[in-house]
N, C-alpha and C positions, 0 to 999 in steps of 0.2 A: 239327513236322518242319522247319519253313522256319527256325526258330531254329539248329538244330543244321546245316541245309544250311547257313545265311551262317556259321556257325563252322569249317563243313570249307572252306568257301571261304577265307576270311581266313585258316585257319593254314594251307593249299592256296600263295594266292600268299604270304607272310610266308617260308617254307620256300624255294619258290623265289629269291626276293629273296634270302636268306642263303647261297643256295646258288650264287647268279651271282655274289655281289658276292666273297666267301669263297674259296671252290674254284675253281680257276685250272688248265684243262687243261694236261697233261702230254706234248708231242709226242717222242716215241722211234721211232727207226727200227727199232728189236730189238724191242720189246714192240709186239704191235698192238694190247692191249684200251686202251678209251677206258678211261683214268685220270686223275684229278685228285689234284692237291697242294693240303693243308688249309695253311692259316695256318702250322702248325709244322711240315711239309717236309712229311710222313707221307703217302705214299703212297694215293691211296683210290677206288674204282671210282667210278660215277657215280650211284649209286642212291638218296641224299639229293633230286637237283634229279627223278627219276623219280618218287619216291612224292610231291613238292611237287606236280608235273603229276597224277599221280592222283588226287592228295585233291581238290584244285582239282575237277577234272573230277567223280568224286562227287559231291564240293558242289554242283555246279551240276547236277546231274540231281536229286539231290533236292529243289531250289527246284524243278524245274519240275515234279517229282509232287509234289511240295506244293501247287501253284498249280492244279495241275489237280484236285487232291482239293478243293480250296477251290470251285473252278468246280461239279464236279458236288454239292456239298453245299450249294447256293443254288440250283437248279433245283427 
């Protein structure tokens, strides 16, 4: 399980990374939803750099119910 947590972490922040450096908010006075512009102009909500934070955060709960199933499995 600790395998698979350090892999939702690392594609978690990789995701992120790609998603700050890439996608470049959109400020409009007309439109209020948070929008970003991809590389090629194209319009696109923010929900790449949201599910980067998820995974992340996943990954990282599941290190530490790995760490603890390790704990109580050496008692």
């Amino acid at each position: 399980m600790k395998k698979i947590s350090i892999l939702l972490i690392i594609i978690g922040i990789a995701v992120i990374f790609y998603c700050l450096y890439f996608f470049h908010p959109l400020i409009n006075a007309v439109d209020s939803d948070s929008m970003s512009v991809n590389p090629h102009g194209i319009r696109s909500p923010q929900w790449p750099l949201f599910i980067g934070i998820l995974t992340a955060f996943v990954g990282i709960c599941f290190y530490f119910i790995g760490v603890g199933e390790e704990k109580k499995a050496k008692r």
